[in-house]
C-alpha positions in Angstrom: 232.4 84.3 75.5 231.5 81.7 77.9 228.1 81.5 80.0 227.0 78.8 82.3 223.2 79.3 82.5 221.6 77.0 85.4 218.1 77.6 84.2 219.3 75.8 80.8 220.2 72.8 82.2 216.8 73.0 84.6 215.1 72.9 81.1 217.1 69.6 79.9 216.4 68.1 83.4 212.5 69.0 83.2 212.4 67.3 79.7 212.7 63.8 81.3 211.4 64.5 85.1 208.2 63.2 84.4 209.4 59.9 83.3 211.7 60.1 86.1 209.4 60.5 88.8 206.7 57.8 87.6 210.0 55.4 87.7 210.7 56.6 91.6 206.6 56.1 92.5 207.2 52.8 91.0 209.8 50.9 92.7 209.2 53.0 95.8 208.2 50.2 98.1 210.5 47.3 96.6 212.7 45.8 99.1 216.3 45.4 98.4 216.3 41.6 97.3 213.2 42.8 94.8 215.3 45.3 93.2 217.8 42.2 92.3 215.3 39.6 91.6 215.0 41.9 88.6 216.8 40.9 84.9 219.8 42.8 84.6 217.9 44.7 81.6 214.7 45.8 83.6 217.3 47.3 86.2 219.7 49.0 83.6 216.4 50.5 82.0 213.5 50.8 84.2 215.2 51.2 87.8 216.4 54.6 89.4 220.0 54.8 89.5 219.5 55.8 93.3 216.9 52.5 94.3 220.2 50.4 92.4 222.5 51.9 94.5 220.2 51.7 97.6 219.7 48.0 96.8 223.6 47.2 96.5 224.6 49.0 99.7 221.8 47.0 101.7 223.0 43.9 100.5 227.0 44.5 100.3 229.0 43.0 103.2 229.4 45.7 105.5 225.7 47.5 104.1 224.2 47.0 107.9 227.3 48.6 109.3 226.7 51.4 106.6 222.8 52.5 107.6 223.5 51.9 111.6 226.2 54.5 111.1 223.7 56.8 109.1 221.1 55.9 111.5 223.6 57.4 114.6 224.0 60.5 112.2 220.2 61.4 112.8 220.6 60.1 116.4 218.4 56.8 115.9 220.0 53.9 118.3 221.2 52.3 114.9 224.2 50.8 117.0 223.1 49.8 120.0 219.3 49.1 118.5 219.6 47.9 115.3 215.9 47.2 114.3 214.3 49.5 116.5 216.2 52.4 115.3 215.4 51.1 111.7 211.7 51.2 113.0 211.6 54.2 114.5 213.3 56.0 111.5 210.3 54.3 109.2 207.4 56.3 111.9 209.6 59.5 111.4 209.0 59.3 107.6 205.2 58.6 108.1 205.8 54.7 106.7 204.8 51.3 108.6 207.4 50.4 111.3 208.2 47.0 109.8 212.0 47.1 110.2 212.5 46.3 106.7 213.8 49.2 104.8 212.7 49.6 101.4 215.0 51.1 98.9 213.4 54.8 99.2 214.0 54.5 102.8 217.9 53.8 102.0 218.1 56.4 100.0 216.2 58.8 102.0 218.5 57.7 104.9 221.9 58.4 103.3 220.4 61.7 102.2 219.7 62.8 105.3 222.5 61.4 107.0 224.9 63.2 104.5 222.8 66.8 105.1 223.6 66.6 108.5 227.5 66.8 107.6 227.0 69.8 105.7 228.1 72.8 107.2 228.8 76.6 107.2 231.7 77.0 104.5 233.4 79.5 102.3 235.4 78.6 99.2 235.7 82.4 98.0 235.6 86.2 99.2 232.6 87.5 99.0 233.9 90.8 98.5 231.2 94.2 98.1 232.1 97.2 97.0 232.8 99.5 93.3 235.6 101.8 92.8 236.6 104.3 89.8 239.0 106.6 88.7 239.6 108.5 85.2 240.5 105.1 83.6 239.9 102.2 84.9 236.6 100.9 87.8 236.0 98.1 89.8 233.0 96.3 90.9 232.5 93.2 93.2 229.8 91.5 94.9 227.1 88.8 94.6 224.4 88.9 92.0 221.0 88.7 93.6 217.8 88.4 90.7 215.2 90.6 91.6 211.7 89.6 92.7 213.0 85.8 91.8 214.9 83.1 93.2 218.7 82.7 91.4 219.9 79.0 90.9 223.0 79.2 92.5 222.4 82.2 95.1 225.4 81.9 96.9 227.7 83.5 93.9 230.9 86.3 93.6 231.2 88.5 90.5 233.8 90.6 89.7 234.0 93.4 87.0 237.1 95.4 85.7 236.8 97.9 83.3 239.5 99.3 81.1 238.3 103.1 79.6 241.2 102.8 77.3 240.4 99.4 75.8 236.7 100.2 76.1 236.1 96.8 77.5 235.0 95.2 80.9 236.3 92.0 81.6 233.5 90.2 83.8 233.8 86.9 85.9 231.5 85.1 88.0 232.1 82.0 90.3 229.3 79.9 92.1 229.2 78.0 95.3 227.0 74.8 94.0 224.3 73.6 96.9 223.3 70.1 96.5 220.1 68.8 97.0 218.1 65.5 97.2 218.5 64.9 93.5 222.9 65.7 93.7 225.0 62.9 92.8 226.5 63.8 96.2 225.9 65.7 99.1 228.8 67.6 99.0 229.5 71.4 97.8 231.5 72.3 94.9 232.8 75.6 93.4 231.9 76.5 89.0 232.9 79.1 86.8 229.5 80.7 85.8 230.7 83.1 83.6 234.2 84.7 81.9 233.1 87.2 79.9 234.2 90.5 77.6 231.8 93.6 77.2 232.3 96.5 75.1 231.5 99.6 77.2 229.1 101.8 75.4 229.1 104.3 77.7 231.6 105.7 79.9 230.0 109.8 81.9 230.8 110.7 85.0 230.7 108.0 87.6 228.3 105.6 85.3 229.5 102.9 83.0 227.2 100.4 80.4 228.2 98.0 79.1 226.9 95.1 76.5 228.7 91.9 75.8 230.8 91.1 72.3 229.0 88.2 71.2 225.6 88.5 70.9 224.3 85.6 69.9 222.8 83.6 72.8 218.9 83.6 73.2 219.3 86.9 76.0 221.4 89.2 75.5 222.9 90.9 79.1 223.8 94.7 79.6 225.8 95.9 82.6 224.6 99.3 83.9 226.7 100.3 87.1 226.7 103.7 88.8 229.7 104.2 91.3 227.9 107.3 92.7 224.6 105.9 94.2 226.7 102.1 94.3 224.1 100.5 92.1 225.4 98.3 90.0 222.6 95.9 87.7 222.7 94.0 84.9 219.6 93.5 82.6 218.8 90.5 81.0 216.5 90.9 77.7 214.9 88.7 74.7 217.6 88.5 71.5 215.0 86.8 69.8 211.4 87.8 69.1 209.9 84.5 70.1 211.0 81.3 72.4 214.3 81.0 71.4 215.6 77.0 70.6 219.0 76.4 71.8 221.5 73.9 70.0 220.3 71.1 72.3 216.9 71.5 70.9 216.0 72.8 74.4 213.6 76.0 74.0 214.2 79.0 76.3 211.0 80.5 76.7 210.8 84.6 75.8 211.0 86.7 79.1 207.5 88.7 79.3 209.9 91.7 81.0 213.7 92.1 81.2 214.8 90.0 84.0 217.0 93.1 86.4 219.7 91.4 88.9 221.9 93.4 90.9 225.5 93.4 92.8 224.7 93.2 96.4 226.5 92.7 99.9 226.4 88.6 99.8 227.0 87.9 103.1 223.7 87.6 104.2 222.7 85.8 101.5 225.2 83.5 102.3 224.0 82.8 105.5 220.6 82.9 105.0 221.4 79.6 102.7 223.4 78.3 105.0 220.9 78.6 107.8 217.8 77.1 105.4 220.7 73.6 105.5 221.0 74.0 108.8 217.0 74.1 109.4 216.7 70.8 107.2 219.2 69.1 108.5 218.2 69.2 111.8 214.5 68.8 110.7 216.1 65.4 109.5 216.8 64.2 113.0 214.8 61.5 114.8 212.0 63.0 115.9 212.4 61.5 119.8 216.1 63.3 120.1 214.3 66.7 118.2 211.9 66.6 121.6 214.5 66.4 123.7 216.4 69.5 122.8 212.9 71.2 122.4 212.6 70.6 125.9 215.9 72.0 127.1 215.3 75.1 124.6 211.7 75.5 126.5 213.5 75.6 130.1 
């Protein structure tokens, strides 16, 4: 059995975010040229990867050709206007208009830049619907957590179930979203789970179902009724208390079983989409922003 859980590796990120973030606070405000004033051992150590990066780009040989581009992304006058497009980007973030941009400001920048090249896509069906006979049923759709926010929301699963092997064979694929803290601004496709349950029930028009392997920290059941076309699967404690995984990472105990059902995705899928959309143009100069508001307001 195989199970990608994103909330694990939320844990193993939030064990060293603290440490992370009074590293970015830090070196906020440093210029480029600060950033490599530094020994080669305070930067390998102390330095955000990101502020590094920032710091080489500004200072390569084609870096200014680099963050004009990125500046005519969010339609600044990076081109045509080098420093006051540089200047005007700084007021925009709420920072002094010196024309010197600090390595946050890079960052922030190529960020922004890269979230306005995002757009609507679709790497996979996003298929709805169950079907049954005597001997076999079918179920496909996105999984949608109730009354909570799922890591990776825009998601297909698809169940088969075999009455004569008394098995379901379950498979879930993800569409990743990046965000500020992605190694790139770009969307990628992961295989979230490939699993095997034994059914435990098969009456009627209603199948359950609990997985082989039972060893993880929750242990899932798949309760799917073709008649009403509510399909669910439960998520409970397999331990009594917080459960510590192999990485020494500790799941804490769910107070209540955590319920997610197979829904219609598609406007899930575009609700996602459109919150992208929102901050991407949210990420354009603020001047162009007030121009378009004004032909919307005619």
């Amino acid at each position: 059995m195989f199970r990608f859980t994103a909330f694990f590796f939320v844990l193993v990120w939030c064990g060293s975010a603290q440490a992370a973030d009074d590293a970015v606070a830090q070196f906020k405000n440093y210029l480029p040229s600060d950033i490599l004033k530094l020994s080669k051992e305070e930067i390998s150590k102390s330095v955000p990867m990101m502020y590094t990066g920032a710091a080489n780009l500004a200072t390569s040989k084609g870096g200014d050709l680099v963050i004009q581009a990125q500046l005519n992304t969010l339609m600044y006058d990076g081109l045509a206007n080098y420093e006051n497009a540089k200047k005007a980007f700084q007021a925009d973030l709420g920072e002094k208009s010196t024309g010197e941009l600090t390595v946050w400001q890079i960052h922030t920048l190529g960020y922004r830049s890269a979230r306005a090249n995002m757009t609507y896509v679709s790497f996979f069906s996003l298929d709805y619907g169950g079907v049954m006979n005597e001997d076999w049923a079918s179920v496909k759709g996105t999984l949608q957590i109730l009354d909570e926010r799922i890591a990776y929301p825009i998601n297909n699963v698809a169940i088969t179930c075999d009455r004569v092997r008394a098995t379901c064979d379950y498979r879930q694929v993800a569409l990743m979203l990046p965000d500020e803290n992605s190694w790139t601004q770009s969307y990628s496709v992961g295989q979230v789970a490939n699993e095997t349950y034994r059914i435990t029930r098969w009456d009627g028009n209603q199948i359950d179902a609990v997985p082989y392997e039972n060893t993880a920290c929750r242990t899932n059941q798949l309760s799917l009724n073709f008649t009403t076309k509510e399909f669910f699967e439960i998520a409970r404690n397999n331990t009594a208390g917080d459960c510590e995984t192999g990485l020494g990472v500790t799941l804490p105990k769910l107070e209540k079983p955590r319920v997610s059902q197979i829904v219609d995705g598609g406007k899930i899928a575009d609700a996602e989409f459109k919150r992208i959309n929102d901050e991407a143009y949210g990420f354009m100069s603020n001047a162009f922003r007030k121009k378009i508001d004004a032909l919307n307001s005619k």
